[in-house]
SEKE-801707 format. One line per 10 residues: number of its first residue (from 0); for each residue x, y, z of N, C-alpha, C. Coordinates in nm, 3 decimals, decimal comma, always signed. Atoms other than C-alpha are relative to their C-alpha. Example, Ala and Ser with C-alpha at 12.3 -4.5 7.8 and 13.67 -1.06 7.14 Angstrom:
<pts>
0 = +0,089 -0,119 +0,000 +1,230 -0,450 +0,780 +0,090 +0,120 +0,000  -0,082 -0,119 -0,006 +1,367 -0,106 +0,714 -0,077 +0,109 +0,073
</pts>
This chain:
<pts>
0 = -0,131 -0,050 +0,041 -2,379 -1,680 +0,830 +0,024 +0,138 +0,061  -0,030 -0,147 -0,120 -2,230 -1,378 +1,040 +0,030 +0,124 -0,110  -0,007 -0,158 +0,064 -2,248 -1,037 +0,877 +0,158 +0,079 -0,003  -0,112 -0,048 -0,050 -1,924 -0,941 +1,024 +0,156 -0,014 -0,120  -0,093 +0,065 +0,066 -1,605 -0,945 +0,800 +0,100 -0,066 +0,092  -0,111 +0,112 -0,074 -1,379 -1,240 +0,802 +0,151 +0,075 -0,008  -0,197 -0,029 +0,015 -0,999 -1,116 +0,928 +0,046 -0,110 +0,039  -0,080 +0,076 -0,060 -0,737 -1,355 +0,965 +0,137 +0,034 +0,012  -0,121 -0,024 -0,123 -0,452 -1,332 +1,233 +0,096 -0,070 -0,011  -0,115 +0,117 -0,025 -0,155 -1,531 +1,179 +0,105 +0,056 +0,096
10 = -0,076 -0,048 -0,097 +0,092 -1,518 +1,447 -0,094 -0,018 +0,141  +0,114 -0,031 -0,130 -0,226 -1,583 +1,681 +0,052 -0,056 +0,151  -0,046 -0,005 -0,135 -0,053 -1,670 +1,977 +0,146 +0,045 +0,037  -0,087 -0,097 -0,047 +0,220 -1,391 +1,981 -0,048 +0,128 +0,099  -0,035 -0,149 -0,065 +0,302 -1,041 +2,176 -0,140 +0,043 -0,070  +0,077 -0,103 +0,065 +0,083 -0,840 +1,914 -0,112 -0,042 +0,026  +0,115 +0,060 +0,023 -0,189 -1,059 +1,849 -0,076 -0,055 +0,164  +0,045 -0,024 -0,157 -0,250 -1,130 +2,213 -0,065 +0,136 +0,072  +0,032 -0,140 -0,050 -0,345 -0,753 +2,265 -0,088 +0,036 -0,111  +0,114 -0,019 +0,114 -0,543 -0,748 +1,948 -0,127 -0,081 +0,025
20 = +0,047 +0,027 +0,004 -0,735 -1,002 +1,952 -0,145 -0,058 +0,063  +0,088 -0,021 -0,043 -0,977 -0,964 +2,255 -0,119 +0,112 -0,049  +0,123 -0,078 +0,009 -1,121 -0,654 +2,118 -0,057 +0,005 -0,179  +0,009 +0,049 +0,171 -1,121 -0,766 +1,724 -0,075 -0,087 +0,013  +0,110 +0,110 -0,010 -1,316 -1,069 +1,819 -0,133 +0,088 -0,010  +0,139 -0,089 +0,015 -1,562 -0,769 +1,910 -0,090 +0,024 -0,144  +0,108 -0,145 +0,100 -1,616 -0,606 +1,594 +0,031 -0,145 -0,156  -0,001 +0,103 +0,110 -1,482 -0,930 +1,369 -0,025 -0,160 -0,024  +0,026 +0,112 -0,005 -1,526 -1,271 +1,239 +0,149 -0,083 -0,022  -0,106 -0,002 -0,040 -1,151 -1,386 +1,334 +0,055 -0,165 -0,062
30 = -0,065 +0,083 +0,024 -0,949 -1,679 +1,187 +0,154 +0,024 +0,056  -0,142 -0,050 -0,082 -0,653 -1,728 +1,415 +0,088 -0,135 -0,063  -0,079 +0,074 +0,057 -0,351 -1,884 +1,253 +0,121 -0,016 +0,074  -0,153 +0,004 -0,068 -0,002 -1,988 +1,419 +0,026 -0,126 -0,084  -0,073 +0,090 +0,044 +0,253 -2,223 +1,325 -0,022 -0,126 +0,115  +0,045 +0,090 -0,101 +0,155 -2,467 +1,662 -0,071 +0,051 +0,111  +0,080 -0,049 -0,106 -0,034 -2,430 +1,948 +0,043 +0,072 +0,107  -0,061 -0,090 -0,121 -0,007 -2,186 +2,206 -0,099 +0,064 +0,086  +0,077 -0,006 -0,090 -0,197 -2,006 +2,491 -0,009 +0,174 +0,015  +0,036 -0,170 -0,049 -0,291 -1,654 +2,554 -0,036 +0,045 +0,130
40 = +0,023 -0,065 -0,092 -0,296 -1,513 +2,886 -0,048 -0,179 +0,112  -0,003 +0,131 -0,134 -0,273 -1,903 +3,067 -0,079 -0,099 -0,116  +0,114 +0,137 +0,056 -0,559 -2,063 +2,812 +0,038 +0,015 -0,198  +0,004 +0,038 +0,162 -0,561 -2,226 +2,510 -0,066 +0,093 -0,122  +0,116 -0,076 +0,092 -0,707 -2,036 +2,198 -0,042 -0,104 -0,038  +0,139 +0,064 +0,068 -1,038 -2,163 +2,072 +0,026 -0,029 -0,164  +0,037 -0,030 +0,148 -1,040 -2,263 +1,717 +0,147 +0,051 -0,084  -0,090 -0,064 +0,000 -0,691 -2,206 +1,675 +0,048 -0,100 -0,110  +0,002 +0,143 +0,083 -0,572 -2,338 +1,297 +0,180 -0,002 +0,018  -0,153 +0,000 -0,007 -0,175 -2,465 +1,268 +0,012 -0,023 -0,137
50 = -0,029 +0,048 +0,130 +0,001 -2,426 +0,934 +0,088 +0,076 +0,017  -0,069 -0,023 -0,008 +0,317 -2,375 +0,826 +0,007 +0,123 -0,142  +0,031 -0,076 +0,087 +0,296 -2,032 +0,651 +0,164 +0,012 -0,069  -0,144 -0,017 +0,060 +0,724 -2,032 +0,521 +0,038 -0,097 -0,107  -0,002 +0,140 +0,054 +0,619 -2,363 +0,351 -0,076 +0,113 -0,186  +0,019 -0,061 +0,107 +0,623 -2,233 -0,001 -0,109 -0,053 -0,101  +0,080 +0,068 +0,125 +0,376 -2,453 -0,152 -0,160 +0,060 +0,087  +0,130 -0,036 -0,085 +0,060 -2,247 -0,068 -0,132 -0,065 +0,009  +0,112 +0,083 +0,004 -0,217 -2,492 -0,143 -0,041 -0,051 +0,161  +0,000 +0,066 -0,116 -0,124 -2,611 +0,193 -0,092 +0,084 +0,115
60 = +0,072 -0,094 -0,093 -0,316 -2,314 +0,378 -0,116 +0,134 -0,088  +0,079 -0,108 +0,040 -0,493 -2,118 +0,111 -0,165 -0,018 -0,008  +0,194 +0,016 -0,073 -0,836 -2,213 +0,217 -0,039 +0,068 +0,123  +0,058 -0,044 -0,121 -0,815 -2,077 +0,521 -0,009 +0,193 -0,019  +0,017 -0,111 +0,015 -0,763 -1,700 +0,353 -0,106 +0,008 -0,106  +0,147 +0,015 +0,128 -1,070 -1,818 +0,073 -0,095 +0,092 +0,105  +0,149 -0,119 -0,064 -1,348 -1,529 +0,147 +0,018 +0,118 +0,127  -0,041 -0,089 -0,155 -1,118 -1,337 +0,418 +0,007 +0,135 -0,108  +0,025 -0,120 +0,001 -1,180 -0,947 +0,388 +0,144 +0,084 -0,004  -0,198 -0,090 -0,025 -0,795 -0,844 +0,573 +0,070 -0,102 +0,027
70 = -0,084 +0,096 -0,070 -0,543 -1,063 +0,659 +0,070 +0,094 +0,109  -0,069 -0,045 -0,154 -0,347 -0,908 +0,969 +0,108 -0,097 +0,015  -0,090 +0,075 -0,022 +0,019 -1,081 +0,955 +0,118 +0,059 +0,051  -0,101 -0,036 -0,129 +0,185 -1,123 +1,294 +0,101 -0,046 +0,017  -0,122 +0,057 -0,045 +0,369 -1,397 +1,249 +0,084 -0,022 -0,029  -0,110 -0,034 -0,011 +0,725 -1,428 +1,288 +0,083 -0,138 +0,013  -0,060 +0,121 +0,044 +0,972 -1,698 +1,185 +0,111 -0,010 +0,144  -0,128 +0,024 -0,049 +1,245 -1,768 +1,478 +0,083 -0,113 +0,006  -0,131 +0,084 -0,043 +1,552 -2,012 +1,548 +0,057 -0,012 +0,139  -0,072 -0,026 -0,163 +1,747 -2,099 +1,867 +0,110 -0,039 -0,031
80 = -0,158 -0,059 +0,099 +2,065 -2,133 +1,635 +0,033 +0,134 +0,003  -0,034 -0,140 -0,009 +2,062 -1,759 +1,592 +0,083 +0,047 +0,112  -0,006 -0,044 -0,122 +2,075 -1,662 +1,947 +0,143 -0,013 +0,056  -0,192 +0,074 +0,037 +2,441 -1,873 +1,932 +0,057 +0,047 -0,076  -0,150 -0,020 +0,127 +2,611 -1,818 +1,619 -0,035 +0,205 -0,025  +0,062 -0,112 +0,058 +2,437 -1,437 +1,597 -0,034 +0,033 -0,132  +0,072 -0,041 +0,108 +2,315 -1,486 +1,260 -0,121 -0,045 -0,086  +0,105 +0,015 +0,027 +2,030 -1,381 +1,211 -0,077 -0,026 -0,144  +0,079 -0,014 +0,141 +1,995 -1,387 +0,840 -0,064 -0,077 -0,080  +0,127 +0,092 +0,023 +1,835 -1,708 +0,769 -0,072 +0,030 +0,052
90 = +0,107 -0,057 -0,087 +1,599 -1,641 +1,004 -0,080 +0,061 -0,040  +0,094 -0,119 +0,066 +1,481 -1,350 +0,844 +0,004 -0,018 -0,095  -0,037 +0,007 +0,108 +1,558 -1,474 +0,521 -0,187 -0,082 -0,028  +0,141 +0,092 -0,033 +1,241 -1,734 +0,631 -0,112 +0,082 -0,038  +0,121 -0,088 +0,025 +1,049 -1,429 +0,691 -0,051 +0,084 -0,079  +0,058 -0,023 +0,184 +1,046 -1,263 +0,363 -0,045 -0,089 -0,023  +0,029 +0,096 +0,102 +0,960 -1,575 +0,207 -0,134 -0,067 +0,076  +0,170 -0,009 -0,111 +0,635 -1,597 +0,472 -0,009 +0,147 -0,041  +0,052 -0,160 +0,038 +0,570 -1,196 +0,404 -0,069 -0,057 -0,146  +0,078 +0,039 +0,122 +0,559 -1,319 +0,009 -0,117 -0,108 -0,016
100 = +0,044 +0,090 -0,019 +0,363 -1,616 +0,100 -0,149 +0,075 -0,001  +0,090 -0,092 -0,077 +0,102 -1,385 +0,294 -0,069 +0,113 -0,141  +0,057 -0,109 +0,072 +0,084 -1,098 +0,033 -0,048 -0,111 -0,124  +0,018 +0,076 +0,143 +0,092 -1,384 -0,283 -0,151 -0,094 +0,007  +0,140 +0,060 -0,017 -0,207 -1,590 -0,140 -0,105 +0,084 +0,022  +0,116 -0,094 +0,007 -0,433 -1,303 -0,060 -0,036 +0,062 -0,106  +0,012 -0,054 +0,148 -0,394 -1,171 -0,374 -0,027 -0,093 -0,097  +0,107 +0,102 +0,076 -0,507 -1,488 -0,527 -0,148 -0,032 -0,002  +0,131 +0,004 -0,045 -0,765 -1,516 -0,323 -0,095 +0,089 +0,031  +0,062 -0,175 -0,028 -0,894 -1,136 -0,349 -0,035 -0,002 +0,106
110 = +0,002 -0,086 -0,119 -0,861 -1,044 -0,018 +0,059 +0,139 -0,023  +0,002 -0,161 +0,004 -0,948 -0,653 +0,002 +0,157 +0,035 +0,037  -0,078 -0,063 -0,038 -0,667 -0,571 +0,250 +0,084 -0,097 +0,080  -0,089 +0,028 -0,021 -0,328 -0,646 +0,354 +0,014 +0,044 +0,100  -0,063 -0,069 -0,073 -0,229 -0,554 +0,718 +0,140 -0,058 +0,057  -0,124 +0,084 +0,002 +0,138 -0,636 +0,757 +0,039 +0,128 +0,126  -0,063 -0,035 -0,110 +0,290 -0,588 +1,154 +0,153 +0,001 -0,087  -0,113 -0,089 +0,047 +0,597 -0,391 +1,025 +0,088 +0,036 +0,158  -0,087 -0,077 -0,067 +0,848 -0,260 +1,271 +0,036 +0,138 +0,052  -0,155 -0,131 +0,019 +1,051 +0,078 +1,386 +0,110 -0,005 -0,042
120 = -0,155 +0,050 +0,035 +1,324 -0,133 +1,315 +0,023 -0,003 -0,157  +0,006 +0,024 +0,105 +1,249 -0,095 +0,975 +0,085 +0,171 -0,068  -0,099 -0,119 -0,005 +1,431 +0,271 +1,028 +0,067 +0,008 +0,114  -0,048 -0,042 -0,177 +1,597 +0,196 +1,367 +0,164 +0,080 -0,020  -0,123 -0,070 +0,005 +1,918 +0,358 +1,169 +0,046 +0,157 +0,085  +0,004 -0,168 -0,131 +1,792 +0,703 +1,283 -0,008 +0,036 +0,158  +0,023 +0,008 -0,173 +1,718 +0,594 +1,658 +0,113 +0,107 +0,077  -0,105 -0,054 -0,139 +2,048 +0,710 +1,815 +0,029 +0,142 -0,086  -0,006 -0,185 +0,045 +2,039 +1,025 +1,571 -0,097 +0,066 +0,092  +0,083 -0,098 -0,016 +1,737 +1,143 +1,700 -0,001 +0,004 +0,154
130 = -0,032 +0,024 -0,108 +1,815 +1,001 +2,075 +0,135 +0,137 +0,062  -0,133 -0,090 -0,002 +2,169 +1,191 +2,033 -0,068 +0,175 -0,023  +0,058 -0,184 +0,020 +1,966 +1,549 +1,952 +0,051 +0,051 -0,165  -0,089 -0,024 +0,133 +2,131 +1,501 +1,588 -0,110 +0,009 -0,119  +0,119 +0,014 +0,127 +1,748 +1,464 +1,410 -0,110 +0,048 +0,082  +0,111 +0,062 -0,152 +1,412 +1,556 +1,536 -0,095 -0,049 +0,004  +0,086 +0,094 +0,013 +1,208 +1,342 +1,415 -0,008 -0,057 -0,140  -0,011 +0,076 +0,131 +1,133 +1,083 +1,147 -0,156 -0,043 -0,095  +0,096 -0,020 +0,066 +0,802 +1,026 +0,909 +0,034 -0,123 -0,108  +0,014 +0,115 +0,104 +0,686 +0,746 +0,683 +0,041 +0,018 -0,117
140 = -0,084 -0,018 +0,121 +0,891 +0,929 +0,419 +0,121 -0,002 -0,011  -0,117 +0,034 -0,024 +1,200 +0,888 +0,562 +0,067 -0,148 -0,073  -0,048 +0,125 +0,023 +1,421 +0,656 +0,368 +0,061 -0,100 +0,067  -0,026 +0,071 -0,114 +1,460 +0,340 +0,533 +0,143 -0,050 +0,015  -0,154 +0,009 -0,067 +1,784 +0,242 +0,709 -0,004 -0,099 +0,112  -0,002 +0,140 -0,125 +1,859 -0,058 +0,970 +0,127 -0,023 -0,020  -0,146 +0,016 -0,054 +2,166 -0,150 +1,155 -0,027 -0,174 -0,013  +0,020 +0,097 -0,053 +2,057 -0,507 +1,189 -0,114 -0,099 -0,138  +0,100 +0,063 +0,113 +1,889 -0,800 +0,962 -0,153 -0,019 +0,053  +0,099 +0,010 -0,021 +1,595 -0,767 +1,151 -0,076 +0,103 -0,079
150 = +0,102 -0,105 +0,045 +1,481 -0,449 +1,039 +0,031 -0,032 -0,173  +0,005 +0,090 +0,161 +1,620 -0,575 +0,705 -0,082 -0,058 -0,046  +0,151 +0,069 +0,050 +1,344 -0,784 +0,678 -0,090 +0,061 +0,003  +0,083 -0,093 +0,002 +1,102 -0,547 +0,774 -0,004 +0,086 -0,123  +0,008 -0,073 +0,136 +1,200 -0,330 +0,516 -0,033 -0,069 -0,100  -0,024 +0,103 +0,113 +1,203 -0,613 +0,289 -0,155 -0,006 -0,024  +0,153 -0,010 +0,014 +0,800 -0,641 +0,381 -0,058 +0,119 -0,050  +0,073 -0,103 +0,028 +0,742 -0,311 +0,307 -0,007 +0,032 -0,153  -0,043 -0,071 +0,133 +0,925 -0,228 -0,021 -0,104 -0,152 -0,093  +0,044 +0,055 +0,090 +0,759 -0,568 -0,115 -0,155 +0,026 +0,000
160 = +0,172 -0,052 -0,020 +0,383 -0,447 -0,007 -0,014 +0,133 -0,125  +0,009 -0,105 +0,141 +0,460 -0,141 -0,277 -0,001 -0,059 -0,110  +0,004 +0,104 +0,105 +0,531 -0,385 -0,526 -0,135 -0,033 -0,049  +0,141 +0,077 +0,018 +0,188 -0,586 -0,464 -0,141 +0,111 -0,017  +0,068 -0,104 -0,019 +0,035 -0,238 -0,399 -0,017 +0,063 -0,166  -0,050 -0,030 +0,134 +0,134 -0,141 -0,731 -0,084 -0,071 -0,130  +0,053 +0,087 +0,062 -0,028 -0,418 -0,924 +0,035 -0,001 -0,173  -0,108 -0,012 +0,184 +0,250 -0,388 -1,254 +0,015 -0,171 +0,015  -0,066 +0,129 +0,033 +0,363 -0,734 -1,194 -0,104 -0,146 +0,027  +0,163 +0,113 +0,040 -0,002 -0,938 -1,118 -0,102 +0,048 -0,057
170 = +0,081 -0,013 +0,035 -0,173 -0,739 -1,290 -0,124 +0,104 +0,036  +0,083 -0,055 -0,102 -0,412 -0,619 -1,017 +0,085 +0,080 +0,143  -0,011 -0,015 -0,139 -0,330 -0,408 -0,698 -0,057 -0,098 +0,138  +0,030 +0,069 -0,135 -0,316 -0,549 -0,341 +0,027 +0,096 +0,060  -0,005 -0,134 -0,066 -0,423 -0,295 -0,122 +0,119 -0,042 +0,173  -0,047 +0,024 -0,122 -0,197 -0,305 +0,182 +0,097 +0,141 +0,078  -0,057 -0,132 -0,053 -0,074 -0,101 +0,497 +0,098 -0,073 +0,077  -0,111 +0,068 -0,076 +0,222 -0,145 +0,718 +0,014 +0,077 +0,089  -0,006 -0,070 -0,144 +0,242 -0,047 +1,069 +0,117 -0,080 +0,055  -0,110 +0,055 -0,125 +0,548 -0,014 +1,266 -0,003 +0,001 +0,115
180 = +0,032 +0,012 -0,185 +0,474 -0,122 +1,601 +0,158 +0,080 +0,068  -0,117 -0,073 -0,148 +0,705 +0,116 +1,913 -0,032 -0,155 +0,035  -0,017 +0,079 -0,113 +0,673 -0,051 +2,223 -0,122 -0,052 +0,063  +0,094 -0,003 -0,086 +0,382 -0,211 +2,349 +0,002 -0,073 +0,095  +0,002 +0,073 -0,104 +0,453 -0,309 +2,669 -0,005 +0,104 +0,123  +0,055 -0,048 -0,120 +0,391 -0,135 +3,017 +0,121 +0,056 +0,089  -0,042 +0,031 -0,084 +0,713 -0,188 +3,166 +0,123 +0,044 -0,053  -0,157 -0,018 +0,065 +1,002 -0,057 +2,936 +0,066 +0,087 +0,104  -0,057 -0,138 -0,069 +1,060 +0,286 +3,153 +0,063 -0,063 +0,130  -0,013 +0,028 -0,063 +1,101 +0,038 +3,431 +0,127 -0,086 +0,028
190 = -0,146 +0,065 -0,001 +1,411 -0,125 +3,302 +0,076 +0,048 -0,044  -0,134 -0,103 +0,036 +1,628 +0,159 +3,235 +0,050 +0,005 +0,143  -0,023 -0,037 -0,137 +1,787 +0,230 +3,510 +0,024 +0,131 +0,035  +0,095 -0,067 -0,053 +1,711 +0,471 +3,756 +0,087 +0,126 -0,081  -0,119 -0,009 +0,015 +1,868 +0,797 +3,598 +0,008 +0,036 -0,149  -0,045 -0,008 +0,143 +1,942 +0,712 +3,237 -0,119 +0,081 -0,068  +0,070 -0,084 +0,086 +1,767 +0,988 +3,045 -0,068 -0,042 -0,117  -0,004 +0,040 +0,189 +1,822 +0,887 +2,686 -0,077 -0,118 +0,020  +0,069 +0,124 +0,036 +1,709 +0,515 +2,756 -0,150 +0,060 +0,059  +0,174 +0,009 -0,064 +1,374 +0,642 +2,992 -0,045 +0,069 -0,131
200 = +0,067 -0,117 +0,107 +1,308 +0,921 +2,697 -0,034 -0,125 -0,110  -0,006 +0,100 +0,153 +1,343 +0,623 +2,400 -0,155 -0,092 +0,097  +0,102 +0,072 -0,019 +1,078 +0,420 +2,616 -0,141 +0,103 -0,007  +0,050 -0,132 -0,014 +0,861 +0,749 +2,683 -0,025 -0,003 -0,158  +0,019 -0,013 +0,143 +0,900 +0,794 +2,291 -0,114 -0,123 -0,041  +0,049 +0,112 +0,078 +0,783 +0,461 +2,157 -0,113 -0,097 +0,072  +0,098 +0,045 -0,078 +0,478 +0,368 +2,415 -0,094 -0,018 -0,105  +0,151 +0,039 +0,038 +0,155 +0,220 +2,240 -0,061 -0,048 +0,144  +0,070 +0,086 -0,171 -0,093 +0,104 +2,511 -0,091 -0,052 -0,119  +0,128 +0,127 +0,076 -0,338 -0,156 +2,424 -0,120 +0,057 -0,094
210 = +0,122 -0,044 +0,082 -0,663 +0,065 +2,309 +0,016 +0,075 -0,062  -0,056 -0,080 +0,090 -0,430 +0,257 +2,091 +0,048 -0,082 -0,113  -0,092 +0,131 +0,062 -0,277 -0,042 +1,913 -0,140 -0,074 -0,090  +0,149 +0,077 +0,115 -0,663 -0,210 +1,825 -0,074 +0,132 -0,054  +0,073 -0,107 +0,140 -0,771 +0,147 +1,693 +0,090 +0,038 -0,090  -0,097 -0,003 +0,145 -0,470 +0,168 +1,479 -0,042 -0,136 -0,092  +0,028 +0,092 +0,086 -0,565 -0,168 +1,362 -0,114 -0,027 -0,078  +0,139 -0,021 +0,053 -0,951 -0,139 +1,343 +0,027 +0,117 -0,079  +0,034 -0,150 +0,093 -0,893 +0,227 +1,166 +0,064 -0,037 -0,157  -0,050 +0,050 +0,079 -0,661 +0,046 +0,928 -0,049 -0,105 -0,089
220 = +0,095 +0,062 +0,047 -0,894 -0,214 +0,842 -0,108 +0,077 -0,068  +0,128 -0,042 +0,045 -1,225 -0,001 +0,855 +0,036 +0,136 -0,145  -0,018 -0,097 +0,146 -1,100 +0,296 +0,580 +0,021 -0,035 -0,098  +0,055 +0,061 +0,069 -1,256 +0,255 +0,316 +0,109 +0,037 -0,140  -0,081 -0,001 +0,125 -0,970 +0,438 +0,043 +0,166 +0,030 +0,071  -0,123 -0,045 -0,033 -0,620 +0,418 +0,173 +0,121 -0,029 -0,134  -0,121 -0,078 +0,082 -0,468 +0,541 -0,122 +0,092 +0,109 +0,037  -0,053 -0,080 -0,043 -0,167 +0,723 -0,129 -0,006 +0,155 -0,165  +0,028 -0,094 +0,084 -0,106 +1,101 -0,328 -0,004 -0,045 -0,113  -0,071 +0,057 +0,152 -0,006 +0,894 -0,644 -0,091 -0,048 -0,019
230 = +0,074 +0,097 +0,090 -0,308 +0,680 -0,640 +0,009 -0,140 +0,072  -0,014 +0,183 -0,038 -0,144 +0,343 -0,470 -0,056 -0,011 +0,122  +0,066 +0,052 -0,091 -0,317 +0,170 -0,240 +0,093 -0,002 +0,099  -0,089 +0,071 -0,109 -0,047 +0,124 +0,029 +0,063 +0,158 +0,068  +0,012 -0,110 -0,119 +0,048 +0,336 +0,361 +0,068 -0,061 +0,139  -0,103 +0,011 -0,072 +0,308 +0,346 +0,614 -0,027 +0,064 +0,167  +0,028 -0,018 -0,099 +0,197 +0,403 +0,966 +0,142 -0,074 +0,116  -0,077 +0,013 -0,124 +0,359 +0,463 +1,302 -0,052 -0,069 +0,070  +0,111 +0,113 -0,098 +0,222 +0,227 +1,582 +0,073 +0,066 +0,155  -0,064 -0,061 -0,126 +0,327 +0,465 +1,887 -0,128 +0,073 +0,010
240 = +0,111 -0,127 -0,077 +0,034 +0,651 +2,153 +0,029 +0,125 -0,048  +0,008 -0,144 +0,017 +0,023 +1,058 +2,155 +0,100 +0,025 +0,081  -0,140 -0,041 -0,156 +0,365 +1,071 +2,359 +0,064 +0,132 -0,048  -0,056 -0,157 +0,019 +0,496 +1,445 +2,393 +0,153 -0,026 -0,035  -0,162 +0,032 +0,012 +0,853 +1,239 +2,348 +0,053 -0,068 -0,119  +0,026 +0,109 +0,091 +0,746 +1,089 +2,036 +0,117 +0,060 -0,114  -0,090 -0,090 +0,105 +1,021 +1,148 +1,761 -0,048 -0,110 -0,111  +0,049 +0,048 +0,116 +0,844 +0,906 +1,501 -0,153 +0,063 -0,043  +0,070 -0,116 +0,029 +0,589 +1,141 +1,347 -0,125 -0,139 -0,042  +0,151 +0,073 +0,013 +0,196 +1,023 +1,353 -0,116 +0,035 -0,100
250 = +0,106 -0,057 +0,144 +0,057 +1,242 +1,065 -0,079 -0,071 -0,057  +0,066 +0,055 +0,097 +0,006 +1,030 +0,818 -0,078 -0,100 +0,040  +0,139 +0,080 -0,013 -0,214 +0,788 +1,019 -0,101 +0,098 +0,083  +0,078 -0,117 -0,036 -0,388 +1,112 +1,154 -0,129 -0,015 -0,170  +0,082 -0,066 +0,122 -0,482 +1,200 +0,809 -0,074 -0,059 -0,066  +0,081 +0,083 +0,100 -0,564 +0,918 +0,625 -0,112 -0,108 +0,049  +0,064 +0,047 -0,078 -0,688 +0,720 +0,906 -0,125 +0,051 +0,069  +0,035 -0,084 -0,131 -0,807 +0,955 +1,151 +0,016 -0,046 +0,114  -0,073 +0,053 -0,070 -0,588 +0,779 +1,382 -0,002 +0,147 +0,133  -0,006 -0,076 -0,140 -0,655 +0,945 +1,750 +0,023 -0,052 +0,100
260 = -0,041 +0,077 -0,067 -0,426 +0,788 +1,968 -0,105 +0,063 +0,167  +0,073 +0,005 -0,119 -0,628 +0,798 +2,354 +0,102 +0,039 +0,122  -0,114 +0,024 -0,137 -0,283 +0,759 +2,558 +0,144 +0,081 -0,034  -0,126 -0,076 +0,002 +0,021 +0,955 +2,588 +0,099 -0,052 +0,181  -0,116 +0,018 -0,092 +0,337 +0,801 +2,815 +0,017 +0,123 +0,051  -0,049 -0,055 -0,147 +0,439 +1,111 +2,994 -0,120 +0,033 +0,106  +0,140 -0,041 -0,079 +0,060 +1,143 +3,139 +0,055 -0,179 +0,078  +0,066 +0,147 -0,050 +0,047 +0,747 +3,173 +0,140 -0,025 +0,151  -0,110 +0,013 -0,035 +0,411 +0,737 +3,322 +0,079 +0,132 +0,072  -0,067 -0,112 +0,024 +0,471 +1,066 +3,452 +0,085 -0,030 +0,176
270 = -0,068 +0,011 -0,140 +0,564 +0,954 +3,827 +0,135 -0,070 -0,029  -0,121 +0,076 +0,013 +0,817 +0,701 +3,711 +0,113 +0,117 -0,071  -0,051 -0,109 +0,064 +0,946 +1,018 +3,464 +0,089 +0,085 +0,068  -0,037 -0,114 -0,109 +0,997 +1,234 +3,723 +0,103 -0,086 +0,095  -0,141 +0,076 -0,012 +1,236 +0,962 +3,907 +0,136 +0,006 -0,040  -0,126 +0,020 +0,067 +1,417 +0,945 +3,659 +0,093 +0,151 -0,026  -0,025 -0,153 +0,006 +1,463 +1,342 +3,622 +0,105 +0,028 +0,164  -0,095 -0,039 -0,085 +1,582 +1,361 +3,964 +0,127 -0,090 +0,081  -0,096 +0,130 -0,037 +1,793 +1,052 +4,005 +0,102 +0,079 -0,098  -0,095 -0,096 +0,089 +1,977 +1,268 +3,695 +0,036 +0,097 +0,076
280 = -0,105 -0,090 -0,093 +2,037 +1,559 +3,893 +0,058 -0,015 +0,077  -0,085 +0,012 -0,143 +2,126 +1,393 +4,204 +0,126 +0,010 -0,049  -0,145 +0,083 +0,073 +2,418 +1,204 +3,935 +0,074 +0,157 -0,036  -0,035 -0,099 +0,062 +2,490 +1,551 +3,763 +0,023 +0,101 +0,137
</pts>
């Protein structure tokens, strides 16, 4: 029997979990969950289980979180209705009702910790304040705000992780954290065009790189009391590198974590930066 604790990944063949889960295999004993099969980087995942986590009758999958340590939930309900009629709010309506699914079975099944992939969008109200020079930055105490039912839902995961965090209404606390993933992709600065300030700065801002992203997740896992000042178990993390452009504030996974992001966008990105700086003056 492996020493290692059991995490399980749902969402295992998305964006996130694709960048997690090479170096988590390292240090864990990994149950990868999706709704059907899918492929990571060309190949199949190994061992990969399918269940339908929005399916409200949890019997149907709660064996596979029996004896798990964290859960880590990536995955994400979509439609190809939406994309047409633009509304999104079933959609996300799905994904609350998978968030409760997620927090309600682990908490049956005493699993320690909750890690719930959260958003920016879960405050993307302030974006064009702080873009516009009208804020200058925002913090996991900021009350949340969203233009859009996406981050609606997000919020919806969070305020309900305080709830479960809380443990008034089962009884028991469910320890859980919520990280709002920026940007983790390589290539945002590259589709602004050449020039646009505000959009290169917003990519610049919200950079994670890969070995910043699995030590926010391993640090989030491995700490051992992430209580907050009050006592509750539950904690609101940024999911953005050390970027000098960063206007979502990294404190509080500094402090409680000891969250030391490795990468900073204007180092990683500073040639493309500088493009864009003088493609602006040429325009100006």
């Amino acid at each position: 029997m492996s020493d290692k604790r059991k995490v399980v990944i749902t969402g295992a063949c998305g964006k996130v979990s694709s960048l997690l889960i090479p170096e988590l295999s390292q240090h864990y004993d990994l149950t990868l969950i999706d709704v059907k099969p899918g492929e990571r980087q060309g190949e199949e995942l190994e061992n990969l289980i399918t269940a339908d986590l929005v399916d409200q009758d949890r019997d149907q999958y709660r064996q596979h979180f029996a004896g798990a340590d964290t859960i880590i939930h990536n995955g994400f309900f979509r439609t190809g209705d939406n994309v047409v009629t633009g509304d999104y709010f079933q959609p996300e309506l799905a994904n609350v009702q998978m968030a409760y699914n997620i927090y309600r079975t682990a908490w049956e099944e005493g699993v320690r910790r909750v890690i719930m992939t959260s958003s920016n969008h879960a405050a993307d109200y302030y974006e064009r304040l702080l873009l516009d020079g009208k804020m200058d930055t925002i913090s996991h105490e900021t009350q949340n705000r969203s233009y859009a039912w996406y981050g609606w839902a997000k919020d919806a995961y969070e305020h309900m992780g305080f709830v479960f965090a809380l443990g008034e209404i089962n009884g028991k606390p469910l320890e859980n954290v919520q990280i709002r993933i920026g940007a983790p992709r390589e290539d945002d600065i590259d589709r602004c065009e050449l020039g646009d300030l505000r959009k290169a700065r917003r990519a610049l801002a919200t950079y994670i790189s890969q070995r910043d992203l699995c030590q926010l997740y391993i640090k989030s896992i491995e700490c051992e009391d992430i209580r907050d000042k009050q006592g509750i178990p539950f904690q609101i993390f940024y999911g953005i590198s050390g970027n000098n452009h960063a206007f979502w504030s990294l404190v509080n996974a500094r402090e409680v974590i000891g969250y030391e992001p490795q990468d900073n966008s204007d180092i990683r990105f500073r040639d493309k930066w500088q493009k864009h700086i003088e493609a602006a003056d040429h325009t100006a």
